[in-house]
C-alpha positions as YAML, in Angstrom:
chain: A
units: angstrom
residues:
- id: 1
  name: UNK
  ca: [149.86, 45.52, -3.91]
- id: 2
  name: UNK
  ca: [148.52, 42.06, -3.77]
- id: 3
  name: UNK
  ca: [144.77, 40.67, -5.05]
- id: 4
  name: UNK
  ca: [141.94, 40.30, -2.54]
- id: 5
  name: UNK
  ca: [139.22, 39.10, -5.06]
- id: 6
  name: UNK
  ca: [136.24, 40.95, -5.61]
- id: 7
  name: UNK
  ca: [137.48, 43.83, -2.84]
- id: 8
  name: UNK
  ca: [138.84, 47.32, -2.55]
- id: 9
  name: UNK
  ca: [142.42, 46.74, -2.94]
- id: 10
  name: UNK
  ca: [144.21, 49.94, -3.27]
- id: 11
  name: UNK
  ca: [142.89, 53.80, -3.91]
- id: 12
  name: UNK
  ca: [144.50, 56.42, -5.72]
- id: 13
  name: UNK
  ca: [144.14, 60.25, -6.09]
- id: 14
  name: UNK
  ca: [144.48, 62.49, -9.16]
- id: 15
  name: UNK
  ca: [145.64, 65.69, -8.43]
- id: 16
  name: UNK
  ca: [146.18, 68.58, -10.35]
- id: 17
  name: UNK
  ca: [149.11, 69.73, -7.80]
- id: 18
  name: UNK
  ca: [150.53, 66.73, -6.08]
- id: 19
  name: UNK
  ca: [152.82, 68.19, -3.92]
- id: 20
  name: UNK
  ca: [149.73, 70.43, -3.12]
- id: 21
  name: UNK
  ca: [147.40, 67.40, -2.11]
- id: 22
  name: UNK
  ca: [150.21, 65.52, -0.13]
- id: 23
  name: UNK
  ca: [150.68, 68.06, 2.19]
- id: 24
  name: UNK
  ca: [147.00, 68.15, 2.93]
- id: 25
  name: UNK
  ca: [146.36, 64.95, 3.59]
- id: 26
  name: UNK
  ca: [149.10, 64.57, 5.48]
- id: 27
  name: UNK
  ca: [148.04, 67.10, 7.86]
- id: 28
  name: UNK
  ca: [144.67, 66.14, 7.81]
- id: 29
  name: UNK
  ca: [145.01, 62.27, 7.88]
- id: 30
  name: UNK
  ca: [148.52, 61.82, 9.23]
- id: 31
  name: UNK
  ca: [149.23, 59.60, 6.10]
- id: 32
  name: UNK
  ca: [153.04, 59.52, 5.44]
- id: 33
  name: UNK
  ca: [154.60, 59.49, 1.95]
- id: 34
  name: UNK
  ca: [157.40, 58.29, 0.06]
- id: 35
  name: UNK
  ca: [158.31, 57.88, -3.72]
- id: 36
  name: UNK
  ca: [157.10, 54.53, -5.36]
- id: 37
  name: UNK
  ca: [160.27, 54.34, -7.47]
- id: 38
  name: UNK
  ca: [158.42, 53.80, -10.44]
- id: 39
  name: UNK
  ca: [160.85, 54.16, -13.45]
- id: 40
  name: UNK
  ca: [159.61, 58.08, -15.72]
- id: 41
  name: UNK
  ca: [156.52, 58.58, -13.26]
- id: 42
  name: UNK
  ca: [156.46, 60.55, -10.41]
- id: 43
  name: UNK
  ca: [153.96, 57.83, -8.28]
- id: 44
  name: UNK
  ca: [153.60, 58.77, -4.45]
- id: 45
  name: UNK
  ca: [152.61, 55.74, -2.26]
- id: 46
  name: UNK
  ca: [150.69, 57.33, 0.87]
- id: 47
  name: UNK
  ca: [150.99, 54.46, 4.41]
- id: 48
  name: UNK
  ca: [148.85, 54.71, 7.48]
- id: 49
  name: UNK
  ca: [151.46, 53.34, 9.96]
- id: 50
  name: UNK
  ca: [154.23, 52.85, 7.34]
- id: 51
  name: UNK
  ca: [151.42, 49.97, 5.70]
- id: 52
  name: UNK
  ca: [150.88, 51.77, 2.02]
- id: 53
  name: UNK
  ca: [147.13, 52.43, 1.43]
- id: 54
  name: UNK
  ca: [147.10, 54.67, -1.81]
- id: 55
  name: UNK
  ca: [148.84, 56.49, -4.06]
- id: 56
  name: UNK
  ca: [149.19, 59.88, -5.30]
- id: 57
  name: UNK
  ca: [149.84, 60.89, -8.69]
- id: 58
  name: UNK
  ca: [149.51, 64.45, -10.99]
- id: 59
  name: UNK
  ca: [147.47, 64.67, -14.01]
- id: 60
  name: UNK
  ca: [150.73, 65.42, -16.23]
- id: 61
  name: UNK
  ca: [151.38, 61.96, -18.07]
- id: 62
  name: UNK
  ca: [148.08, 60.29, -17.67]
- id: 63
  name: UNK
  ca: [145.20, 59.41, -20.80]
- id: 64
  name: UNK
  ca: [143.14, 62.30, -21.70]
- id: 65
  name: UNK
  ca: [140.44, 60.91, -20.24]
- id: 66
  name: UNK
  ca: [141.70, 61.15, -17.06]
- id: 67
  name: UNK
  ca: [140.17, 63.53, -14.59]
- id: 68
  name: UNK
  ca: [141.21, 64.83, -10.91]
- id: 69
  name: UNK
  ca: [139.66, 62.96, -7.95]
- id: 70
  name: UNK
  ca: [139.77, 59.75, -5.81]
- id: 71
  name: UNK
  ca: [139.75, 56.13, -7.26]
- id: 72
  name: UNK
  ca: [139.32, 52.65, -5.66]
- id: 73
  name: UNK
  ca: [140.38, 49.55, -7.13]
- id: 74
  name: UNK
  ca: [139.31, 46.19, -7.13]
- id: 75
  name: UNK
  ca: [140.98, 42.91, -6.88]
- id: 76
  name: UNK
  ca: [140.24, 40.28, -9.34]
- id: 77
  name: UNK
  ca: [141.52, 37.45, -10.50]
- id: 78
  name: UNK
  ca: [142.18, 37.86, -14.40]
- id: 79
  name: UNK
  ca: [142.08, 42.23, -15.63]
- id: 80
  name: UNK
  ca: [141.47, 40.90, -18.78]
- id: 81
  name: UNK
  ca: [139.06, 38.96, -18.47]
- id: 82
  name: UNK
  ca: [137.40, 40.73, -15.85]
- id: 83
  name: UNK
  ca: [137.14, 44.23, -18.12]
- id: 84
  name: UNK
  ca: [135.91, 42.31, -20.97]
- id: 85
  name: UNK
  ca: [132.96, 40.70, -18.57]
- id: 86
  name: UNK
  ca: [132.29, 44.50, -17.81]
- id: 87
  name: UNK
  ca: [132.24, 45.50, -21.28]
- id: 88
  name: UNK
  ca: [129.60, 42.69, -22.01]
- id: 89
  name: UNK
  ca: [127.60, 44.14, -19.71]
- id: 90
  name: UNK
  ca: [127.79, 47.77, -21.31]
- id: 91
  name: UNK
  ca: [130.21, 49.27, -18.87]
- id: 92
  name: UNK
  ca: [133.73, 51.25, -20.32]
- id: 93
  name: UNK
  ca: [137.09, 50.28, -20.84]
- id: 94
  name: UNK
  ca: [138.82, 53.88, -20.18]
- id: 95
  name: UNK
  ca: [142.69, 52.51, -19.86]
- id: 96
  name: UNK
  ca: [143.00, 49.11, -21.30]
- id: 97
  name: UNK
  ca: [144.89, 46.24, -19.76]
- id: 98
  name: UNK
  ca: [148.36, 47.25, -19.02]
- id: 99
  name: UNK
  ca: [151.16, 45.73, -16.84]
- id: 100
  name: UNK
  ca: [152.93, 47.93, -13.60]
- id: 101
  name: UNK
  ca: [156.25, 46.21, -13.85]
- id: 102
  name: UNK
  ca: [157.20, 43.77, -10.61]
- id: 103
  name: UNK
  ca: [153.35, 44.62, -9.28]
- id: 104
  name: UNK
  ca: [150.44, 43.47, -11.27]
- id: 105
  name: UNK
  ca: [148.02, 44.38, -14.00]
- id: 106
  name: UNK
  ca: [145.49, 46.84, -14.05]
- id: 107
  name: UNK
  ca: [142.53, 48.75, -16.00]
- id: 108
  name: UNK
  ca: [140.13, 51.77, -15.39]
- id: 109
  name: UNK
  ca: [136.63, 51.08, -16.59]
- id: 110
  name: UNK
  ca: [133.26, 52.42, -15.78]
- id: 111
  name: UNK
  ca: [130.18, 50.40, -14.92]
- id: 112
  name: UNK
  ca: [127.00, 50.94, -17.00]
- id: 113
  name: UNK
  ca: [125.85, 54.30, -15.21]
- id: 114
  name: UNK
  ca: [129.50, 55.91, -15.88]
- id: 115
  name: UNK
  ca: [130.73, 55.82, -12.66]
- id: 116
  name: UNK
  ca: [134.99, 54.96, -12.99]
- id: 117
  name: UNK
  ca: [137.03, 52.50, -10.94]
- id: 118
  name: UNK
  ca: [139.77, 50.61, -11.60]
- id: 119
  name: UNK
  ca: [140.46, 46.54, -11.78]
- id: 120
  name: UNK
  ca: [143.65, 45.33, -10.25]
- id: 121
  name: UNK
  ca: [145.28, 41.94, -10.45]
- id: 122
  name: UNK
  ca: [148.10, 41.14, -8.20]
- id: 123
  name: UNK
  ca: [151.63, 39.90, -9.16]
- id: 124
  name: UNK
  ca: [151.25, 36.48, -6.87]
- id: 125
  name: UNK
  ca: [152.89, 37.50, -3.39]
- id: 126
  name: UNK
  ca: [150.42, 36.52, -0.64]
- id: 127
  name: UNK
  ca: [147.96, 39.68, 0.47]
- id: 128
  name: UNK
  ca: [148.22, 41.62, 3.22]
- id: 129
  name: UNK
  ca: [145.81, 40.63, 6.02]
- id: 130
  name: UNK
  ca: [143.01, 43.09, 6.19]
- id: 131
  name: UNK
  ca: [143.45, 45.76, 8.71]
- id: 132
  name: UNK
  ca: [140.88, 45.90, 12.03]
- id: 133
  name: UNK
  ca: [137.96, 48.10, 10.94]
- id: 134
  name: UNK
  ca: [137.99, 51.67, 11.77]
- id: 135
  name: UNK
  ca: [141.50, 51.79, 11.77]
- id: 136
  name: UNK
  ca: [142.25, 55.27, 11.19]
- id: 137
  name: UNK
  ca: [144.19, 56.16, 8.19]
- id: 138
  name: UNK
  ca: [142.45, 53.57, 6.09]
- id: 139
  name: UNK
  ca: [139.14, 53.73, 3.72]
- id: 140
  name: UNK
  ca: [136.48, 52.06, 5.87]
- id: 141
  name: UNK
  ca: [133.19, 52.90, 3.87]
- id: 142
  name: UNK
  ca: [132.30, 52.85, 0.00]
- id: 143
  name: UNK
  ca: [129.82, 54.63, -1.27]
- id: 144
  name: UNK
  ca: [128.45, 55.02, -4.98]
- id: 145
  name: UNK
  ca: [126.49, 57.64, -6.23]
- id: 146
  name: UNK
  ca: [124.15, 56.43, -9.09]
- id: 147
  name: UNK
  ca: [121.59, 57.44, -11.22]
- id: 148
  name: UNK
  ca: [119.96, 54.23, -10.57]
- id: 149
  name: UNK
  ca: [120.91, 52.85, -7.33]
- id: 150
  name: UNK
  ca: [118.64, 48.99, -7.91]
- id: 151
  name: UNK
  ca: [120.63, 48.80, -11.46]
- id: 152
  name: UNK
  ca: [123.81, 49.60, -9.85]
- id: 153
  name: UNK
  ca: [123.53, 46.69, -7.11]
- id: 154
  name: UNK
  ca: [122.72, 43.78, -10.04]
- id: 155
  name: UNK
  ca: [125.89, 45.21, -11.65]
- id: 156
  name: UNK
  ca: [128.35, 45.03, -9.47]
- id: 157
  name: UNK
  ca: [126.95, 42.27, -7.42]
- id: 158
  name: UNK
  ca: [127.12, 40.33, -11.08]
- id: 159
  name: UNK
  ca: [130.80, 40.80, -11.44]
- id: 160
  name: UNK
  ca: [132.40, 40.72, -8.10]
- id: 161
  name: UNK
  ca: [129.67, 38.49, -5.92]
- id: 162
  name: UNK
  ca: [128.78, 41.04, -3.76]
- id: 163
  name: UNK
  ca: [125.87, 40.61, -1.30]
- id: 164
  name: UNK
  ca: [122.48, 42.73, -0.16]
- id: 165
  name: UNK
  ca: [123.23, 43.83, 3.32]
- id: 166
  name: UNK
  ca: [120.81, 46.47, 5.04]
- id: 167
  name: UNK
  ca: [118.49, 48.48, 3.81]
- id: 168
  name: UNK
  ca: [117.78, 52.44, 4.76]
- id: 169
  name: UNK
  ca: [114.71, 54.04, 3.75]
- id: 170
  name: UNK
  ca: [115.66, 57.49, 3.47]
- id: 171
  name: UNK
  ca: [112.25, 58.69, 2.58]
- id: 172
  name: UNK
  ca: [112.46, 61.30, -0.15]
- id: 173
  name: UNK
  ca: [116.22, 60.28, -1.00]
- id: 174
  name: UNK
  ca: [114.80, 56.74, -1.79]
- id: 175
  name: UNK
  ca: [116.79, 53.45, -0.40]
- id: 176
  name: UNK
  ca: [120.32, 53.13, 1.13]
- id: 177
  name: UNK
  ca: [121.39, 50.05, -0.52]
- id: 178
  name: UNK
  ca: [124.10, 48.63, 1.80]
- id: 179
  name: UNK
  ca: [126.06, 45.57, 0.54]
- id: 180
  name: UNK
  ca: [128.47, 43.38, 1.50]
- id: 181
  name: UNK
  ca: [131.99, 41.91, 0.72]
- id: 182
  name: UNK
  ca: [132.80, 38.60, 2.10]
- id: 183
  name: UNK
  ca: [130.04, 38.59, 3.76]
- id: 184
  name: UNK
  ca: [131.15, 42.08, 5.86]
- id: 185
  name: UNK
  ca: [129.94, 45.10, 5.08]
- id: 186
  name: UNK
  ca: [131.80, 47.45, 2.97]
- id: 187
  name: UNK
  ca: [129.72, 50.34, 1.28]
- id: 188
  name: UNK
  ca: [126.51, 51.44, 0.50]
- id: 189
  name: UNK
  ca: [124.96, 52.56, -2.72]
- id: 190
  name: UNK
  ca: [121.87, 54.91, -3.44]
- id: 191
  name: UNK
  ca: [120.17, 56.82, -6.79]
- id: 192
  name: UNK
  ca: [121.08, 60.40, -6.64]
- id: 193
  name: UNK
  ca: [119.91, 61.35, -10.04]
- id: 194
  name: UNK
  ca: [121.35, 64.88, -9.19]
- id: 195
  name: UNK
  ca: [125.05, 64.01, -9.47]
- id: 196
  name: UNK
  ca: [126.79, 64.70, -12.83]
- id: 197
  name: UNK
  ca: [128.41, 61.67, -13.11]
- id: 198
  name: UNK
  ca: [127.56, 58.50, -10.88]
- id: 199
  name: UNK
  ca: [131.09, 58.27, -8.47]
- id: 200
  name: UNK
  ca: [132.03, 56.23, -5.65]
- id: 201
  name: UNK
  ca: [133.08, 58.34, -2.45]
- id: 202
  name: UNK
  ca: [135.48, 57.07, 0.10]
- id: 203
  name: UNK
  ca: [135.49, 57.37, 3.54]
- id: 204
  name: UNK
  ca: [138.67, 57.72, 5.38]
- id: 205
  name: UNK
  ca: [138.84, 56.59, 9.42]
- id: 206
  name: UNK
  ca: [140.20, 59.31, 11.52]
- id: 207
  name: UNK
  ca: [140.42, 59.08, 15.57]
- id: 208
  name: UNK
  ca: [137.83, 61.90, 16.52]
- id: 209
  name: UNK
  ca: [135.66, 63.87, 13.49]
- id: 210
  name: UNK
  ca: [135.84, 67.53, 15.06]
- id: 211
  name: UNK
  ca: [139.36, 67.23, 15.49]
- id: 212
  name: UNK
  ca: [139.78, 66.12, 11.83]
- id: 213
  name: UNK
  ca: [137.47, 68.61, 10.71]
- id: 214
  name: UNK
  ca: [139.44, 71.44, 12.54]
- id: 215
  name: UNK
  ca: [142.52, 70.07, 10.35]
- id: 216
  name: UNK
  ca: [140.61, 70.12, 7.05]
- id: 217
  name: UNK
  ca: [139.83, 73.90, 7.69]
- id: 218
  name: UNK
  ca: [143.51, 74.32, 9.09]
- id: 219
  name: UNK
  ca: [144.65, 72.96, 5.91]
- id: 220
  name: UNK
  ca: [142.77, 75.14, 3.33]
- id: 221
  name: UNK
  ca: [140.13, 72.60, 2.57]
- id: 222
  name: UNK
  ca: [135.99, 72.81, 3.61]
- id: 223
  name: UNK
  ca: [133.21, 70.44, 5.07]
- id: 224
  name: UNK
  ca: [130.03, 70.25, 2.73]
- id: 225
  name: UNK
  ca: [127.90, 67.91, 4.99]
- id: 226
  name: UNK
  ca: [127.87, 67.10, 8.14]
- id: 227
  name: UNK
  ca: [128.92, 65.88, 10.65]
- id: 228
  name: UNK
  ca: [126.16, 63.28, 11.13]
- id: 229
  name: UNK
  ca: [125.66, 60.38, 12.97]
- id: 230
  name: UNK
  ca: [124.78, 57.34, 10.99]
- id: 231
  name: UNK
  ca: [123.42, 54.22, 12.29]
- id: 232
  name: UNK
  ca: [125.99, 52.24, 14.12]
- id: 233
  name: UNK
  ca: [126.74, 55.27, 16.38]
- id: 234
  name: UNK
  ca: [129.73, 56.09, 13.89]
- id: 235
  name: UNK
  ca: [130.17, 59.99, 12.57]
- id: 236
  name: UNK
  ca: [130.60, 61.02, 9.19]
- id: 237
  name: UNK
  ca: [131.35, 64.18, 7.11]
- id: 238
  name: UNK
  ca: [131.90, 64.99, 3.60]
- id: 239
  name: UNK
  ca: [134.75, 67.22, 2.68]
- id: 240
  name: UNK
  ca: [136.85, 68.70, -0.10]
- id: 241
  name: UNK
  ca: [140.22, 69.10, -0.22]
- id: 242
  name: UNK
  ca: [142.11, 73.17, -1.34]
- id: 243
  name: UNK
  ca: [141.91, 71.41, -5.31]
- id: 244
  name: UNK
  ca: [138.13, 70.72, -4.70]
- id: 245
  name: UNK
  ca: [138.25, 66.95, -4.72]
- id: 246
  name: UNK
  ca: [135.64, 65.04, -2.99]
- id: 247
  name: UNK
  ca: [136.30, 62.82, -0.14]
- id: 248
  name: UNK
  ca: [134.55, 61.99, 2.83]
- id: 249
  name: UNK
  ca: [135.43, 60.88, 6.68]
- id: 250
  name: UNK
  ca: [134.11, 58.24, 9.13]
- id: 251
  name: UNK
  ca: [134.96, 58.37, 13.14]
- id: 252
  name: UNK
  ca: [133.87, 56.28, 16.21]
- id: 253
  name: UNK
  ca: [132.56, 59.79, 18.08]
- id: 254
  name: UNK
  ca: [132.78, 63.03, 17.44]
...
């Protein structure tokens, strides 16, 4: 993995069954799969096109505090001093600084509302150049959950320079906070005071959503909304996987 500053560099997914959660997504996605090599952990690195765009690991082995469910992380340029910024500014450090031997550093924090991702800091090799967007197999929306959607924005736009994009009045479901990365868009963020915990939901590209959807069902798993067509002319769904994990698709048409 290599360091993007300030973006989505990697995702991972906690699974309670692994080999359970590989084989789904790699009928549903197409993702392929190989061992990372990692020396005592069994680390799965899942590649769109044999380029590596998360990994896959089982609960056995990790903190206590760690729970099943899908996990982006962001680039910066110092973990250290990046989770202690995010500490300042009351968010959690829930795995401190730690080294992944011949790859880079890395945390998992919270920001102020609770919601978890991780910080990532690359070993030095030059990053990959982004992929086009929309190309399937790889996360092409962000989206976080919050229980206060304005607060969220001046948080993370205070630590990793993100930008105001559009803006969707949703009427009774408040404002669709889009922002961008870069200067691209790369997510959107909204209050849902409903949800447990705030979270960030990803949403994979596939080809064609029906035909993905038909695989989710195929493969044990269930839509919970959608499909819908967003603005853009893009189609979305939200899905969980057999282990009821969360994750969520994004196609060019139906």
């Amino acid at each position: 993995m290599s360091t993007h500053s300030g973006t989505f560099v990697w995702y991972e997914l906690i699974a309670g069954d692994p080999a359970a959660a590989e084989s789904f997504y790699r009928a549903v996605i197409g993702w392929q799969a190989r061992d990372a090599g990692v020396p005592g952990m069994a680390y799965r690195i899942l590649s769109a096109a044999e380029r590596p765009v998360a990994g896959l690991i089982g609960l056995s082995g990790l903190d206590a505090a760690a729970r099943p469910g899908w996990i982006g992380y962001i680039g910066v340029d110092n973990v250290d001093a990046a989770g202690a910024r995010i500490a300042t500014a009351s968010g959690a450090i829930l795995h401190a600084p730690d080294d992944i031997p011949g790859v880079g550093r890395f945390a998992v924090v919270t920001d102020p509302q609770g919601a978890p991702f991780a910080l990532f800091q690359g070993n030095g090799e030059a990053p990959m150049p982004p992929v086009p967007e929309g190309t399937p197999g790889h996360v092409a929306w962000h989206e976080l959950y919050a229980r206060d959607g304005e607060a969220a924005f001046t948080f993370y736009a205070g630590q990793f320079g993100w930008t105001r994009a559009d803006a969707l009045d949703m009427g009774p479901d408040g404002i669709y906070q889009m922002f961008a990365i870069g200067g691209t868009p790369a997510g959107g963020m909204m209050t849902a005071p409903d949800a447990d915990t705030p979270f960030w939901l990803f949403y994979i590209a596939v080809d064609t959503l029906d035909a993905a959807l038909t695989r989710v069902t195929q493969a044990g798993g269930h839509c919970i909304h959608g499909p819908l067509e967003v603005p853009g002319g893009r189609w979305v769904a939200q899905c969980r996987d057999p282990q009821g994990t969360l994750f969520a698709m994004v196609a060019p048409g139906r």
